[in-house]
C-alpha positions as CSV (number, residue, x, y, z in Angstrom):
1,X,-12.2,-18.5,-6.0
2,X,-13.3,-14.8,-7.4
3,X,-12.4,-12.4,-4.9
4,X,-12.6,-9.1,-5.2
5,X,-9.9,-7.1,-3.5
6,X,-10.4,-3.5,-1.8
7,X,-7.2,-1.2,-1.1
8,X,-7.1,2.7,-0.5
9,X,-3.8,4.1,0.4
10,X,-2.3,6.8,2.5
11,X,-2.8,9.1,-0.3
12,X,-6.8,8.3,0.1
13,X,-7.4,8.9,-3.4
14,X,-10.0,6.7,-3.9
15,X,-10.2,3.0,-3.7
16,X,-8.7,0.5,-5.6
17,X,-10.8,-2.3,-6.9
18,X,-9.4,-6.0,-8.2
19,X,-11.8,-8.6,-9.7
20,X,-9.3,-11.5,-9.5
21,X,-9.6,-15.1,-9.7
22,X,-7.1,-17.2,-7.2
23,X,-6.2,-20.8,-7.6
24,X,-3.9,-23.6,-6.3
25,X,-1.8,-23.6,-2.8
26,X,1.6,-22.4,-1.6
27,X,4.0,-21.8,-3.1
28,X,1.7,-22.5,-6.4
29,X,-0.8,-19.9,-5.6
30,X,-1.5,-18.2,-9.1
31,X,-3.8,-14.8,-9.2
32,X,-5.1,-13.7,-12.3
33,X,-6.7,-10.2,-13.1
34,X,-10.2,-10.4,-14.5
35,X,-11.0,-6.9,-13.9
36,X,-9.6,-3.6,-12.0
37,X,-11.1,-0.4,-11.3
38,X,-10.1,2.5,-9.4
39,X,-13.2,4.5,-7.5
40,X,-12.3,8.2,-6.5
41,X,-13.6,9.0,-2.5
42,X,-16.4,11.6,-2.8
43,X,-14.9,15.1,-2.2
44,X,-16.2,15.5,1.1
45,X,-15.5,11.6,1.8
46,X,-11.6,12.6,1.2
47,X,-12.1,15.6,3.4
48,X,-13.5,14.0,6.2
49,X,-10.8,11.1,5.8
50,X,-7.7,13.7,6.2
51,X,-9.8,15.8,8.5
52,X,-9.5,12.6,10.5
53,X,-5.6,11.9,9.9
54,X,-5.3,14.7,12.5
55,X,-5.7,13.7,16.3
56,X,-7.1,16.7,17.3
57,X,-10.0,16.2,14.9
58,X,-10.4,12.4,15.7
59,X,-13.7,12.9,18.2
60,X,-15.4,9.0,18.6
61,X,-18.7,9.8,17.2
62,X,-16.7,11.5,13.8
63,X,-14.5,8.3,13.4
64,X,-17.7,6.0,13.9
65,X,-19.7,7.7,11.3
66,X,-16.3,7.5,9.1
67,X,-16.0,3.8,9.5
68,X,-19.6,3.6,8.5
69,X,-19.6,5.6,5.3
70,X,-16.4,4.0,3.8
71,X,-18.0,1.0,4.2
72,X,-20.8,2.1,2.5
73,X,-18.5,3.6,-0.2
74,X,-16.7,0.6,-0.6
75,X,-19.7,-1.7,-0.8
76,X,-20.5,0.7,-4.2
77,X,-17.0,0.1,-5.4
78,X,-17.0,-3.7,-5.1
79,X,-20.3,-3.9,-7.3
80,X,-19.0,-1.2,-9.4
81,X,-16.0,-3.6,-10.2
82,X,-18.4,-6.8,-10.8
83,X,-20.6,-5.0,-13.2
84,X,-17.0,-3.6,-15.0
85,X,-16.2,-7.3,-15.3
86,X,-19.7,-8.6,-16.6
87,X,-20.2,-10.7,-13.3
88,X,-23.3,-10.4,-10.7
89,X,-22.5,-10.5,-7.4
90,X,-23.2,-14.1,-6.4
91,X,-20.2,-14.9,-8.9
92,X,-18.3,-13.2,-6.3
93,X,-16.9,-15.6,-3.9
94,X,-15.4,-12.9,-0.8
95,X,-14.4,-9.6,-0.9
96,X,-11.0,-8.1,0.8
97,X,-11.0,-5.2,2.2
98,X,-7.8,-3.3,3.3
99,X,-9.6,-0.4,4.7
100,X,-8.5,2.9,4.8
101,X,-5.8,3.7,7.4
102,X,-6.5,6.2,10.1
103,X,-3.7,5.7,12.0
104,X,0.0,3.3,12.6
105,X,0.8,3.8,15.8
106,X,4.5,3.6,15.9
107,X,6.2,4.1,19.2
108,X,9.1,6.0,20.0
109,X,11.1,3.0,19.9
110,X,10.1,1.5,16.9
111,X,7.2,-1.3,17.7
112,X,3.5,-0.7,16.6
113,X,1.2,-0.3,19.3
114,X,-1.5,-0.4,17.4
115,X,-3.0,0.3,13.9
116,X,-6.7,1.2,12.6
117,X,-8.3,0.9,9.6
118,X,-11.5,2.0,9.0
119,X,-14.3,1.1,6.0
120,X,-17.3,-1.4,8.3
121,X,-16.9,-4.9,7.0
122,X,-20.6,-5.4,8.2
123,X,-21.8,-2.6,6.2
124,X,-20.4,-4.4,2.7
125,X,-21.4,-7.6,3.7
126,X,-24.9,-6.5,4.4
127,X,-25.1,-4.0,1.2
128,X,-23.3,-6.8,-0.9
129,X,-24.1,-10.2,0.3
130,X,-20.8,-11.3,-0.1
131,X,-18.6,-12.5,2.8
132,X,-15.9,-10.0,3.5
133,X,-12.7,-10.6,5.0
134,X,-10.7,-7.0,6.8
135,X,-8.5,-6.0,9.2
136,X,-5.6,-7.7,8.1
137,X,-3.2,-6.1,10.3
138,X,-4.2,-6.2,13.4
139,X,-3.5,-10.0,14.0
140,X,0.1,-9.3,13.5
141,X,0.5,-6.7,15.5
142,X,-0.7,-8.1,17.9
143,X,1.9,-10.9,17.3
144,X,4.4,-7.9,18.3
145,X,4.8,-7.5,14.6
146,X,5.1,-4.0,12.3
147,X,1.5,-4.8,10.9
148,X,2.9,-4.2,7.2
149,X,4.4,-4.6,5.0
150,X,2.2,-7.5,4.2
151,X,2.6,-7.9,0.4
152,X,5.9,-9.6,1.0
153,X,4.5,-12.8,1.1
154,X,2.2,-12.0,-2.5
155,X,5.0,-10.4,-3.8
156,X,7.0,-14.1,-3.0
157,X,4.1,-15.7,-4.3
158,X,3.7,-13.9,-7.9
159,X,7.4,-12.1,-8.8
160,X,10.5,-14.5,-7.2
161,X,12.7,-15.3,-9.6
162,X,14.7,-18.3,-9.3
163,X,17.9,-16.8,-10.3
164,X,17.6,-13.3,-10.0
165,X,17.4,-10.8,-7.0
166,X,14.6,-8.6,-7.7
167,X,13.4,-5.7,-5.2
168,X,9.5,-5.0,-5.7
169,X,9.3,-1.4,-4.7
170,X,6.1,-0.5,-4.6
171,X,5.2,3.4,-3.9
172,X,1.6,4.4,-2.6
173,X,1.6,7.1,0.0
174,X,4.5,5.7,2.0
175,X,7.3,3.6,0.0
176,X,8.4,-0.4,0.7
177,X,10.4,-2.5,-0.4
178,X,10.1,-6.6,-1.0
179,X,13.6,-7.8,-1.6
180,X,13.4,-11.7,-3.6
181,X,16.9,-13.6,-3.2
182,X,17.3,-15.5,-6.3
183,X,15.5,-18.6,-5.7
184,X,14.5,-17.4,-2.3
185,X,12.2,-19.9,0.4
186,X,9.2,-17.4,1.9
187,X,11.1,-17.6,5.3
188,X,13.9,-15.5,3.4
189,X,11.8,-12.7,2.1
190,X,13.0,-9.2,3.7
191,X,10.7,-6.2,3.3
192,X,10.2,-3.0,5.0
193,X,8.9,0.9,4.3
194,X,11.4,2.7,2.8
195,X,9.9,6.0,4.0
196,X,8.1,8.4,1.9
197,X,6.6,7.7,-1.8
198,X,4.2,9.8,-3.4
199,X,2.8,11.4,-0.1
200,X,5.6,14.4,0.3
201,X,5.2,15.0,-3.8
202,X,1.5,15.5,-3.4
203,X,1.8,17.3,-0.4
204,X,4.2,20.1,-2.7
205,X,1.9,19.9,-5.6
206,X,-0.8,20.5,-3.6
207,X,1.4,23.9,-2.7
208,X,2.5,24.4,-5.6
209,X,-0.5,24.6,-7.5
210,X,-2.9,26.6,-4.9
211,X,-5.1,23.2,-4.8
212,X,-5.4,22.3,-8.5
213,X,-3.7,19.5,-8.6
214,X,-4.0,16.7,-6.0
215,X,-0.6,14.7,-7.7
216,X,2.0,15.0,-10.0
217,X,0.2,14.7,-13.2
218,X,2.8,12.5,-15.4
219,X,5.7,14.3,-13.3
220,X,5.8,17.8,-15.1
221,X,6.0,20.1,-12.0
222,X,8.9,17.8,-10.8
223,X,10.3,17.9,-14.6
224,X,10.1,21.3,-14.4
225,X,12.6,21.7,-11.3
226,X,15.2,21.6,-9.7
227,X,16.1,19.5,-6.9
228,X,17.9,20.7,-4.2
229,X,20.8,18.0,-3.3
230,X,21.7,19.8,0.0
231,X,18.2,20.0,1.6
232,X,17.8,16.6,0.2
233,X,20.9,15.6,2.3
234,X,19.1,17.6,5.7
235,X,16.0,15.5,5.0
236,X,18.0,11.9,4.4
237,X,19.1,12.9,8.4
238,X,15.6,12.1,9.3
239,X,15.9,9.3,12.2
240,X,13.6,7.4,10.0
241,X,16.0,6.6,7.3
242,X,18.8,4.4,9.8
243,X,16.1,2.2,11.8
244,X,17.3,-1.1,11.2
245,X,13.9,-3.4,9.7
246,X,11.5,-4.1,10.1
247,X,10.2,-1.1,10.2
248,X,7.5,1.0,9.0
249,X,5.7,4.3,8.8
250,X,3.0,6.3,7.6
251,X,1.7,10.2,8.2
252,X,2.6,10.3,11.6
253,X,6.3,10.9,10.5
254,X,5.8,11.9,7.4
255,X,2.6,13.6,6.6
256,X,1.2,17.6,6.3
257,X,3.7,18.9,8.9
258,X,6.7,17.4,7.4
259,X,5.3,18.6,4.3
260,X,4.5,21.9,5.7
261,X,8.3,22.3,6.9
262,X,10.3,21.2,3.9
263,X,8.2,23.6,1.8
264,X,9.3,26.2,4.4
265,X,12.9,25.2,4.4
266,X,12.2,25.5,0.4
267,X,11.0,28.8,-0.2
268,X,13.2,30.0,2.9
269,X,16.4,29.0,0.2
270,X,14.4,30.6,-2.7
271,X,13.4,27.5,-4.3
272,X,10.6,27.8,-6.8
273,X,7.4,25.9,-6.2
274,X,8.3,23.7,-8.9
275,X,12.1,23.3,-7.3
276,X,10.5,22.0,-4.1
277,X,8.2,19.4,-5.8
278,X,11.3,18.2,-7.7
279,X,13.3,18.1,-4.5
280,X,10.7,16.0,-2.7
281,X,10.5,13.9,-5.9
282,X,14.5,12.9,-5.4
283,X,14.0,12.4,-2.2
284,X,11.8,9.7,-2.5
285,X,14.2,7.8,-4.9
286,X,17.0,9.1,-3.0
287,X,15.5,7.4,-0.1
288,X,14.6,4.4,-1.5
289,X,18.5,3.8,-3.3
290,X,19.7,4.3,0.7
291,X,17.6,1.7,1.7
292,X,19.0,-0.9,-0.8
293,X,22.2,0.2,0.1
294,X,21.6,0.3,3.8
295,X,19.9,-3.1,4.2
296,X,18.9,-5.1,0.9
297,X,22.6,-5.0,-0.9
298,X,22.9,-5.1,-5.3
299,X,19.5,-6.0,-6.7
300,X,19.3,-7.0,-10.5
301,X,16.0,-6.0,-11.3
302,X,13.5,-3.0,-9.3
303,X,9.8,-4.3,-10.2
304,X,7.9,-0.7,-9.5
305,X,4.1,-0.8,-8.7
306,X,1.9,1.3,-7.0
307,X,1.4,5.5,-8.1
308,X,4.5,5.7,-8.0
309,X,5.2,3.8,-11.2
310,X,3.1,5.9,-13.2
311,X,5.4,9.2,-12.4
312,X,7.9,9.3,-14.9
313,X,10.3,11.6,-13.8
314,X,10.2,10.1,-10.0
315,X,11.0,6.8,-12.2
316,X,14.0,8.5,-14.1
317,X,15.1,9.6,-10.6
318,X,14.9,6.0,-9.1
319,X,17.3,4.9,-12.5
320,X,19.7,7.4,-11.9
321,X,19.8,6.7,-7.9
322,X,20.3,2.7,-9.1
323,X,22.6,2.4,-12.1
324,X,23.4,-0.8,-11.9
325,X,19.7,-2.3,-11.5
326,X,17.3,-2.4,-14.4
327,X,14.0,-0.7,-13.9
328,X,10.8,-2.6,-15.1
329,X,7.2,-2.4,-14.1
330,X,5.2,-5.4,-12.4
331,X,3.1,-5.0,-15.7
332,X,6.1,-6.2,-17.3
333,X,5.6,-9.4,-14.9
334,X,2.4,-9.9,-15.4
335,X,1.0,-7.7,-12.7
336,X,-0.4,-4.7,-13.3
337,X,1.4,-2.2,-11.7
338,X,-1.6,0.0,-10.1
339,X,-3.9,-3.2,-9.5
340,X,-0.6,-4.8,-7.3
341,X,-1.7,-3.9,-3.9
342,X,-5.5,-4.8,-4.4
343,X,-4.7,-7.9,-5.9
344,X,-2.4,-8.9,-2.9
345,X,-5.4,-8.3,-0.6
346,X,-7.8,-11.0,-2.6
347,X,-4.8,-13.6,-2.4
348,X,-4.2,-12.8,1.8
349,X,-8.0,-13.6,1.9
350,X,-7.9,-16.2,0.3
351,X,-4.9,-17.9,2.5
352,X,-7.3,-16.6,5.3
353,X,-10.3,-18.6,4.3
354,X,-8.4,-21.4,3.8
355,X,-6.7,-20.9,7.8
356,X,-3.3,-20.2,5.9
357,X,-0.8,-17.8,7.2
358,X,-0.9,-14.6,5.1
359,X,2.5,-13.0,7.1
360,X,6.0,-13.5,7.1
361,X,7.5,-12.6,10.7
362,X,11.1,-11.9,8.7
363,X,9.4,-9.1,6.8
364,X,6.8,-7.8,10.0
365,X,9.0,-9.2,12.7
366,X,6.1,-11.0,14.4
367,X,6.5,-13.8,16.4
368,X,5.5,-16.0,14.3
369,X,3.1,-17.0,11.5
370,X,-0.6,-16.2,11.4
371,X,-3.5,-16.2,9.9
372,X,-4.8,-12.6,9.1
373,X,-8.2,-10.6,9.1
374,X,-11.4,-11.0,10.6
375,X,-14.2,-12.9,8.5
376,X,-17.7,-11.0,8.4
377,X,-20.1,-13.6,7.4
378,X,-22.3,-12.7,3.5
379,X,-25.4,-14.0,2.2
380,X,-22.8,-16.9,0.4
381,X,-21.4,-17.6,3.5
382,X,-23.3,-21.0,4.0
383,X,-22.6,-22.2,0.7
384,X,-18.9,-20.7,0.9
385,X,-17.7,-23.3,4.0
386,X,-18.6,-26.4,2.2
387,X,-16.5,-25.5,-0.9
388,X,-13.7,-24.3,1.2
389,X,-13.4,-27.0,4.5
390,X,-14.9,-30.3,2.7
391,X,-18.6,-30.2,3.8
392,X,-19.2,-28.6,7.4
């Protein structure tokens, strides 16, 4: 099947768009890349998104008219992303959309309560003509599951090793971890959040620079610092940090206030603007070395994907936190390293369609496997069932 696969992050940069063509069946799923293209939100799309990130601002007729224009938005990305690979739309088989997260309602004692997602599945459906499967989460959460991270099971599919332990770090917004046994069985896959990735770093460069810079262009303002180990060692105190997994988290622990209080603590020890972004850069390696040694053990290889990856100096960090691991790219694997998380949304659809279980309860800690995501009926859906379930 082509599917085309729809992920924006907690950075809410833009959306992430993979053209991918899926074959075969577990554990012999292969996914291959035809096409990837990343689609910025409109400026006052983006505003509106973090203008929603705070509950205060989150009135029901604001969030509804949200849902409805990401949906529209992504509807232009997914045929923006056909015409980039030279394919019309009824190529397409489904298109799978992440959505972009509002809100991970973790509870004071760990479990999700609940998660949302926004981006209307109707509206690209209807605009596209292509069935659209979304809302991958909620299923297991309601399975009393973390509702992420949910690219363990395509990281199993597309970067085990069967000799080597390799720990597929992939850092968006928020950082997590897959961790691959050598040789591993699905049912042995471990993975978790690690905590924060690129979302503290843009927070700080967004400080640092007045509003001129969004991210970390290439790592130079973190280059350009110097990290502070002992607020570093404050921040690694955060409760976060020792929650056994599975766990994960998002901007309710560590979004603009966090960010607004380490760049306090910052200035308030006379670090430099570009100090502070090279402290929050550390800390994300910082955190993410903890984590190994806290719960995954010696890895031989970290497979980076996501931003993240494309930061060199949070990458020479993450080295230096990990000596005795060697530090490759998915691209190096044959995934490409920003495409990753799009492309594992086009494979968990396509287990969907075909009423396969797209989580692993040892990385979410549902109760059990399930199939993910709600289907929203295209133009092709008619034609699509036949294909899929042998002639209804």
């Amino acid at each position: 099947m082509v599917i085309i696969g729809l992920m924006s992050g907690t950075s809410a940069d833009g959306i992430d768009v993979a053209v991918v063509d899926v074959q075969g069946a577990p554990p012999d799923v292969g996914a291959r890349l035809l096409r990837f293209v990343t689609v910025p939100w409109p400026d006052d799309l983006r505003a509106a998104i973090f203008a929603a990130f705070r509950p205060e601002s989150s009135a029901v007729d604001r969030l509804t008219a949200l849902d409805f224009a990401l949906g529209e938005r992504c509807a232009l990305a997914a045929r923006a992303a056909a015409d980039a690979a030279g394919m019309p739309m009824t190529s397409i088989d489904l298109i799978a959309s992440h959505g972009q997260t509002l809100w991970h309602a973790v509870g004071a004692d760990d479990p999700v309560k609940s998660t949302l997602q926004l981006g209307q599945p109707a509206v690209i459906a209807e605009r596209s003509g292509v069935t659209v499967v979304a809302d991958f989460r909620v299923r297991d959460v309601a399975a009393g599951g973390q509702g992420a991270p949910l690219v363990g099971y395509t990281d199993y599919l597309l970067l085990r090793h069967a000799t080597l332990t390799r720990a597929v770090q992939n850092i968006g917004g928020i950082a997590n971890v897959t961790a691959l046994q050598g040789g591993c069985a699905p049912e042995a896959v471990f993975a978790f959040d690690t905590g924060p990735g690129n979302m503290l770093i843009d927070d700080a460069t967004l400080r640092a620079t007045d509003g001129a810079q969004v991210f970390d262009r290439d790592g130079r303002l973190g280059a350009a610092g110097r990290p502070d180990d002992a607020l570093i060692a404050e921040l690694m105190r955060h409760p976060y940090f020792a929650l056994p997994p599975p766990k994960t988290t998002g901007r309710e622990q560590f979004g603009r206030q966090f960010g607004a209080d380490v760049w306090e603590r910052g200035r308030g020890r006379g670090l430099s603007p570009e100090d502070i972004v090279a402290t929050v850069t550390k800390l994300t390696a910082v955190s993410i070395a903890d984590a190994y040694t806290r719960y995954v053990g010696a890895v031989d290889e970290v497979v980076l994907c996501g931003g993240g990856a494309d930061n060199p100096t949070l990458v020479r960090m993450i080295g230096a936190a990990l000596p005795g691991a060697r530090v490759l790219r998915s691209d190096d694997l044959g995934v490409p390293a920003d495409a990753k998380e799009a492309i594992a949304f086009a494979v968990l659809a396509y287990e969907t369609v075909h009423a396969r279980p797209g989580n692993l309860p040892s990385v979410t800690g549902a109760r059990g496997p399930r199939v993910l995501g709600a289907i929203t009926p295209g133009d092709n859906f008619a034609a699509l069932m036949p294909r899929i379930y042998g002639g209804l």
